[in-house]
ROGUSE-689951 format. One record per residue (C-alpha): x, z, y negated; residue number from 1. Coordinates in Angstrom, 3 decimals, always signed. Layout:
ROGUSE-689951
- c1 / c3 / c2 / i
- X / Z / Y / NUM
...
***
This chain:
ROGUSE-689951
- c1 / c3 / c2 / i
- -2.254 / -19.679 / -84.225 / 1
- -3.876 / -21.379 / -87.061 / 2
- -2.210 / -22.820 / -90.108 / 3
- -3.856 / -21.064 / -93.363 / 4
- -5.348 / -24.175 / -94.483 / 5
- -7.248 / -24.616 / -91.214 / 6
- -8.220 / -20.752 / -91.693 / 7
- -9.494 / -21.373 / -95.542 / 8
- -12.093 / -24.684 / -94.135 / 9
- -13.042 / -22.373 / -91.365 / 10
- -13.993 / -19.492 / -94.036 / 11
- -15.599 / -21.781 / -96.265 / 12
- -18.059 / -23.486 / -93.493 / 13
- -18.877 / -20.166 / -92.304 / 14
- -19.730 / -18.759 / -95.316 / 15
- -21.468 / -22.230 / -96.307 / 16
- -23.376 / -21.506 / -92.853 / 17
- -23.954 / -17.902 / -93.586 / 18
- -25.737 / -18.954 / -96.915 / 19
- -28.047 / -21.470 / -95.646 / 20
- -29.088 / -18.936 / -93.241 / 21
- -29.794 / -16.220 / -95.663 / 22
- -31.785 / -18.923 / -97.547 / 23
- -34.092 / -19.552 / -94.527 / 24
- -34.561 / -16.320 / -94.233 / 25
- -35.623 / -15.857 / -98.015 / 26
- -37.977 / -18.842 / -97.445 / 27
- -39.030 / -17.404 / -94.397 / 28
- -40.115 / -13.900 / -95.818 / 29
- -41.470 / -15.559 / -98.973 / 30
- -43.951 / -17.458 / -96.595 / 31
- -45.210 / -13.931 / -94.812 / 32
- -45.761 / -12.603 / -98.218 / 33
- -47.618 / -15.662 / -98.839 / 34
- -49.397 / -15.703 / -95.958 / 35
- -48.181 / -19.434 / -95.224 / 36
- -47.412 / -20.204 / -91.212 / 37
- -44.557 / -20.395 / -89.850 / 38
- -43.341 / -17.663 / -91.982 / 39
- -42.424 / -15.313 / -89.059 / 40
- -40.412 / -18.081 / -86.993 / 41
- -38.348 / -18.333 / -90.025 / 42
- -37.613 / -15.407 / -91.066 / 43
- -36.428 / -14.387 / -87.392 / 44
- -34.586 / -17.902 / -87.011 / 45
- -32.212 / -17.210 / -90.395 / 46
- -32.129 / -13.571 / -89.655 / 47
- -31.212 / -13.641 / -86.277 / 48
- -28.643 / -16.844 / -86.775 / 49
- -26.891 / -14.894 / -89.673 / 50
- -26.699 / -12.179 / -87.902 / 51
- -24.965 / -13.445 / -84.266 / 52
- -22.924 / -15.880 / -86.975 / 53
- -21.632 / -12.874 / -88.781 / 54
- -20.396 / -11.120 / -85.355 / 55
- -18.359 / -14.168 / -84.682 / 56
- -16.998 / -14.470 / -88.125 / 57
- -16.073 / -10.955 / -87.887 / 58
- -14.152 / -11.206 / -84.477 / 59
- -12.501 / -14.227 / -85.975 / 60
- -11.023 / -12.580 / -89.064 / 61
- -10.168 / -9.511 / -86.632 / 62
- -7.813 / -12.049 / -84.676 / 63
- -6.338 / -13.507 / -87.901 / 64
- -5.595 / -10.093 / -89.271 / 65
- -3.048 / -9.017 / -86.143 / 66
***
């Protein structure tokens, strides 16, 4: 079982993680609106990473909380 200082760095780089992602996804969806290219590949990159990153956080604080 982890020690509750490992468990506080853990939460901290995934949420550090989880906010670079949302950012690529702003950036992403600011570029379709701008009609730049690549706009689409980001958008689905920081979307899709936050979103299979978020599943694992949440089956990781499931585990700490039993």
């Amino acid at each position: 079982k982890p020690t509750k200082m490992e468990s506080n760095k853990t939460t901290k780089r995934m949420s550090t993680v989880l906010s670079i992602c949302l950012i690529i996804g702003l950036i992403g969806s600011i570029f379709l609106i701008q009609h730049y290219p690549y706009g689409k590949l980001l958008m689905l990159i920081g979307l899709g990473t936050y979103i299979v990153i978020s599943l694992i956080e949440l089956d990781r604080l499931r585990k700490l909380s039993k």
